[in-house]
C-alpha positions in Angstrom: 0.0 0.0 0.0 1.3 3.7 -0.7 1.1 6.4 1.7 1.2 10.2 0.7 1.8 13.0 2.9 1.0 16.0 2.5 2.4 19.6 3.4 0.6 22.8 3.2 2.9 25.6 1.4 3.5 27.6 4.6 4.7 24.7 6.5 7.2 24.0 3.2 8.4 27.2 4.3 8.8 27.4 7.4 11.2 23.7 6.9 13.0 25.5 4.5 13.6 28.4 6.6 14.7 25.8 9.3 16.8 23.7 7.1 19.2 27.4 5.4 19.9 28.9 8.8 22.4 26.6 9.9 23.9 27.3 6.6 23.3 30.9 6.7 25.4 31.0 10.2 27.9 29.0 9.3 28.5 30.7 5.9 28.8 34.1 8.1 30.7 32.6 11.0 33.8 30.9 8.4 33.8 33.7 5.9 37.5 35.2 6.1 38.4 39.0 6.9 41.4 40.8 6.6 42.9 43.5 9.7 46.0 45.6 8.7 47.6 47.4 10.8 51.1 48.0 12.3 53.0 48.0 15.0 55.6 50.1 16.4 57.6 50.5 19.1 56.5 54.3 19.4 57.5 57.4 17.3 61.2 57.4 18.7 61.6 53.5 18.5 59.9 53.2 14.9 58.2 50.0 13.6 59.0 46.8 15.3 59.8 44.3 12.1 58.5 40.7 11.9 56.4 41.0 15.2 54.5 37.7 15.8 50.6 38.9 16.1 48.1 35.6 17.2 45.3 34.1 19.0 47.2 31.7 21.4 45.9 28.0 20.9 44.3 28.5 17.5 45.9 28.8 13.9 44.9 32.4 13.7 47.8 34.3 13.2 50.8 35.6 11.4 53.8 37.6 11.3 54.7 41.6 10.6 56.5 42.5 7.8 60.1 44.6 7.7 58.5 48.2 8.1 56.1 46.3 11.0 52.9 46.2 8.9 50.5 43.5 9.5 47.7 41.7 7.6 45.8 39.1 10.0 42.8 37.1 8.5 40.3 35.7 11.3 36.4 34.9 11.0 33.6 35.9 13.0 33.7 33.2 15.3 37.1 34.8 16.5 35.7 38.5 17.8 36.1 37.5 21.2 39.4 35.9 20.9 42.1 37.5 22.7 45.4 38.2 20.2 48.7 38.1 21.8 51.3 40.5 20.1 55.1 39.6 20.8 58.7 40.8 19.6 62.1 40.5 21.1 62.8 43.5 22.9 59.0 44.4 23.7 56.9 43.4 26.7 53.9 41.2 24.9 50.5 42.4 24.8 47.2 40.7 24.8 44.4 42.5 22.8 40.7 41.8 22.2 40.5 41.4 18.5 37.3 43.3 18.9 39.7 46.2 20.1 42.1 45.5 17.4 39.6 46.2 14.8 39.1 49.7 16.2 42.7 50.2 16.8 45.1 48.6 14.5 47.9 50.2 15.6 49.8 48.5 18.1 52.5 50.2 19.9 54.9 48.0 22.4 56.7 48.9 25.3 60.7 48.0 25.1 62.0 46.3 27.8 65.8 45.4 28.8 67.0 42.2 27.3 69.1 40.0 29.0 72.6 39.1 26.9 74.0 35.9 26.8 75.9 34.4 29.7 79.0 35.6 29.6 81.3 32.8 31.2 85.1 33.2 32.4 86.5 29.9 30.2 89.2 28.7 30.9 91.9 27.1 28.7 90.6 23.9 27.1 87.2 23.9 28.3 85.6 22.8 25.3 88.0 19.5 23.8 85.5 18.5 21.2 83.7 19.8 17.8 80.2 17.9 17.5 77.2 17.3 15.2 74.2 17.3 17.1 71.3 16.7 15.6 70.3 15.0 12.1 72.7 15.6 9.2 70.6 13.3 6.7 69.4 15.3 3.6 67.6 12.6 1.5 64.6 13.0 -0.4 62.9 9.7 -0.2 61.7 11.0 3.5 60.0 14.5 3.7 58.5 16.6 5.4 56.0 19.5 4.9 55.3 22.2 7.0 51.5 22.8 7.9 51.2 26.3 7.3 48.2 28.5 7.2 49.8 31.8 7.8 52.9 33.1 8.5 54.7 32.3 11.8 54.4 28.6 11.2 57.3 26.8 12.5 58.6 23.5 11.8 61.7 22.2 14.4 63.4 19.4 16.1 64.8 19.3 20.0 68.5 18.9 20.0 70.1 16.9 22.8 73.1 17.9 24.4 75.7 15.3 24.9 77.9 17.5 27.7 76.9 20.4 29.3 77.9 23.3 28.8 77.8 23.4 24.7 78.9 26.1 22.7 77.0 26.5 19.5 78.4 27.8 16.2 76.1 26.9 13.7 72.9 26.5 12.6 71.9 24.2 9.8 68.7 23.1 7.9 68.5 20.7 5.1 65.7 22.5 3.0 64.0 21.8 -0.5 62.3 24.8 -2.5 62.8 24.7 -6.2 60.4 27.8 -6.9 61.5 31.4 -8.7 60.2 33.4 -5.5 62.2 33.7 -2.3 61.2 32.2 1.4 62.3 34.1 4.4 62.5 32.6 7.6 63.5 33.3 11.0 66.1 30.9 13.0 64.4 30.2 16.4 66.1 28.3 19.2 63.5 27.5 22.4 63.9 26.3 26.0 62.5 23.5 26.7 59.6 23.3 29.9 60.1 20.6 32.3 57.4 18.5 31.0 59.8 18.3 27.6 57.8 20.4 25.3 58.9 23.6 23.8 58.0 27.5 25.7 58.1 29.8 24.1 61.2 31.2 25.4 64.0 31.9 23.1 68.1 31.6 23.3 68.5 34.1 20.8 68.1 37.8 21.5 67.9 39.1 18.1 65.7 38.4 14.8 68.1 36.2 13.2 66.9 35.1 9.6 67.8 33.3 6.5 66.5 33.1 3.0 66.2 30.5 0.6 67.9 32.9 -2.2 71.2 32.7 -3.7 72.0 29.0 -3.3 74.1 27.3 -6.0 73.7 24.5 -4.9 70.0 23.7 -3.4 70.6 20.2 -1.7 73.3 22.0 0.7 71.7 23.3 3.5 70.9 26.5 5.0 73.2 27.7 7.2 73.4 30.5 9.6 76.4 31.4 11.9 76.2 31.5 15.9 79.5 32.7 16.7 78.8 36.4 17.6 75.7 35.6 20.0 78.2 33.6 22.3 75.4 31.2 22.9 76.4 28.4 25.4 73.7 26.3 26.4 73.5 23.2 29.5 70.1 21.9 28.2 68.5 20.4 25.4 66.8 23.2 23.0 63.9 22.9 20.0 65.7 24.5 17.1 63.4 25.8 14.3 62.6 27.6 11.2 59.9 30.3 11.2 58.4 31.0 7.8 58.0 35.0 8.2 57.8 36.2 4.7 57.7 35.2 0.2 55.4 32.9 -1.6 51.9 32.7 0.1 50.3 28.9 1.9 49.5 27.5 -1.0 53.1 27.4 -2.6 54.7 26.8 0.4 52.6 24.0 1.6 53.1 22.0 -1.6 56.7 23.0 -2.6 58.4 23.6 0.9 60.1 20.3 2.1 62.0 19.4 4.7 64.8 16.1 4.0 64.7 13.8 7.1 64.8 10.4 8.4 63.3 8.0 10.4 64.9 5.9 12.9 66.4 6.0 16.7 67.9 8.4 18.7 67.2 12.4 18.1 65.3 14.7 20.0 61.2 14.4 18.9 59.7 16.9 15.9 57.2 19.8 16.8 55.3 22.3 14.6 52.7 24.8 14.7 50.8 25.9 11.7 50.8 30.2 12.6 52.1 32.3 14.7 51.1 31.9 18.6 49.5 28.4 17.5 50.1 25.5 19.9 53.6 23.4 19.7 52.4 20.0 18.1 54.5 16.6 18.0 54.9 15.3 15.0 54.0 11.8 14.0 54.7 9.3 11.6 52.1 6.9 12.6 53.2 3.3 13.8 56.4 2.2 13.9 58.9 -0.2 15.7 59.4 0.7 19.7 61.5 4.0 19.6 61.6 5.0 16.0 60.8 8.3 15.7 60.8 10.8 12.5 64.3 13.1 12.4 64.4 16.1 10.9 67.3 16.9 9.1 68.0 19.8 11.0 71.6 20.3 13.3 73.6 22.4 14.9 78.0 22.1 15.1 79.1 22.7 18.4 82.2 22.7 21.2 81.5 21.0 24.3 
């Protein structure tokens, strides 16, 4: 036997009405804005270059560019969010990013940075050059970073094998065959006590490296340590910050990182924007203790 229903025209409606709404709303909550602004460290100070601008916790973020000018895309479900704005050199600031639509313009405060240890040495201290880290630069194991805007970060912890370790170089195996030019910005974190990075960094100046002028582009990038006198006694997260060139598209499918997987190494974290949380990385299952390795390493005198 067939049944038919029947609907009267007003209640068709009214379903109808019922049925868009959710689609309406969620249309109008993940449609994507645009804030620019800049940020300075006041009129004598000038603007404060590659400031990190974010929503702590969230992939809402990115980075300023050399003359401090920002551009940070966020949706109307992140109104009441609260955006954290940091820089070496400046206390951070937390701002609505209600309030940041009404005032773009950020100024920091400058505070005193504290300069390396300086340590008396005496003669001999440090008997050996090492390699620590992961000098493998194959590309039959890649990685790519997650980015969504700028201030991603992709990085490896470092372990120490004596303490304390002079470090004299910086080095990243990276793969970018494109005509346009990456910038990033060389990171090196303490760790917390639970292992994970803080956002705490070694360095006390923007330090950064491009991906231009490379004859040959399997060596890696390298950046020298020698002038910040950096001597470290613990284990560190060293990382690359994408800060500016090329947009997410080309650097999610063209950026690559040649690593390995195997034993011993610190453990791989990322974070796909600026202020986003550290994540581990993970290469699914594997044997008891394998673990993917960045190919990323520092040279060293302990």
């Amino acid at each position: 036997m067939l049944f038919r229903a029947t609907v009267s025209p007003s209640r068709c409606l009214r379903l109808l009405r019922s049925a868009l709404l959710p689609l309406l709303l969620l249309t109008f909550t993940t449609h994507a804005q645009t804030l620019t602004g800049t940020i300075t460290g006041g009129p004598a100070a000038g603007p404060v270059p590659y400031a990190n601008l974010g929503i702590p916790g969230k992939s809402v973020g990115t980075v300023a560019d050399e003359h401090g000018a920002y551009q940070l895309t966020y949706t109307a479900a992140n109104l009441t969010d609260t955006v954290r704005i940091s820089s070496l050199g400046y206390e951070p600031q937390s701002r609505l990013l209600q309030e940041l639509l009404t005032h773009p313009a950020v100024v920091l405060i400058p505070v005193a940075v504290g300069l390396a240890d300086v340590r008396v040495q005496a003669p001999g201290l440090y008997k050996r050059n090492r390699t620590l880290g992961n000098t493998k630069n194959s590309e039959s194991i890649v990685f790519k970073l997650q980015a969504e805007h700028l201030g991603a970060e992709m990085g490896m912890v470092v372990l120490l094998k004596h303490a304390p370790t002079k470090v004299l170089k910086a080095h990243f195996n990276v793969i970018y065959r494109q005509p346009d030019t990456l910038r990033f910005r060389v990171n090196l974190y303490r760790l917390l006590p639970n292992g994970k990075p803080s956002d705490e960094k070694l360095l006390t100046r923007n330090l950064l490296v491009t991906t231009a002028n490379r004859t040959d582009t399997n060596a890696p990038l390298t950046v020298a340590l020698e002038d910040d006198r950096l001597v470290v006694d613990e284990d560190f997260l060293l990382t690359l910050e994408w800060i500016g060139g090329g947009n997410v598209e080309q650097v999610s499918n063209n950026l690559t990182f040649p690593s390995a997987i195997g034993y011993g190494n610190g453990p791989m974290y990322f974070r796909k924007s600026s202020q986003d949380t550290w994540k581990k990385a993970s290469v699914g299952v594997l044997l008891a203790g394998m673990q993917p390795k960045l190919g990323f390493y520092v040279t060293a005198l302990d």
